[in-house]
C-alpha positions, 0 to 999 in steps of 0.5 A, spaced: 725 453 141 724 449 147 731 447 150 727 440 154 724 438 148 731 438 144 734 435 150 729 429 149 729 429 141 737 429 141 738 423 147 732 419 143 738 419 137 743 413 136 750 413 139 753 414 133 748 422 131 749 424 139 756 424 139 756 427 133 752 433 136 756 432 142 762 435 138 758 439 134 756 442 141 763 442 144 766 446 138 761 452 138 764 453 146 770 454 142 767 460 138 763 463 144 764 471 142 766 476 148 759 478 149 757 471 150 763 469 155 762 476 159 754 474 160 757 467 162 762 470 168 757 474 169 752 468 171 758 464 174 760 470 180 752 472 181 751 463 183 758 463 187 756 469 191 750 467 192 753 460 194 757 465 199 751 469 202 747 462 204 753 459 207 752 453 202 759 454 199 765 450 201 770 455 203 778 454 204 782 458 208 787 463 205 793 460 209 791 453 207 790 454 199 796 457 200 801 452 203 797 446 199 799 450 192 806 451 196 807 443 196 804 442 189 810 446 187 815 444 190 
């Protein structure tokens, strides 16, 4: 099963058939089994730290999320 070419057979549908594979699609994310979402976070950790090791990730100080967090709820 190739991802590409159900990505290109799905977007050649009409508008009513994608968006109800979209929400077919969305559901399933609903139904995803810890294994799964372990893998995913898993996944998610390694990009970020890696995004941090090459100095491509957007950081923000500590003190700084701390004092906006602080004036959002106050």
């Amino acid at each position: 099963m190739d991802p590409s070419k159900i990505e290109r057979e799905a977007l050649d549908l009409d508008l009513k058939s994608r968006a109800r594979l979209a929400v077919k699609l969305l559901e399933s994310l609903d139904n995803v089994s810890e294994k799964e979402n372990e893998q995913l976070w898993t996944e998610e950790s390694e990009r970020r730290a890696l995004e941090i090791e090459s100095g491509t990730a957007d950081s923000i100080p500590l003190e700084d999320v701390i004092r906006d967090a602080r004036s959002t709820l106050s």
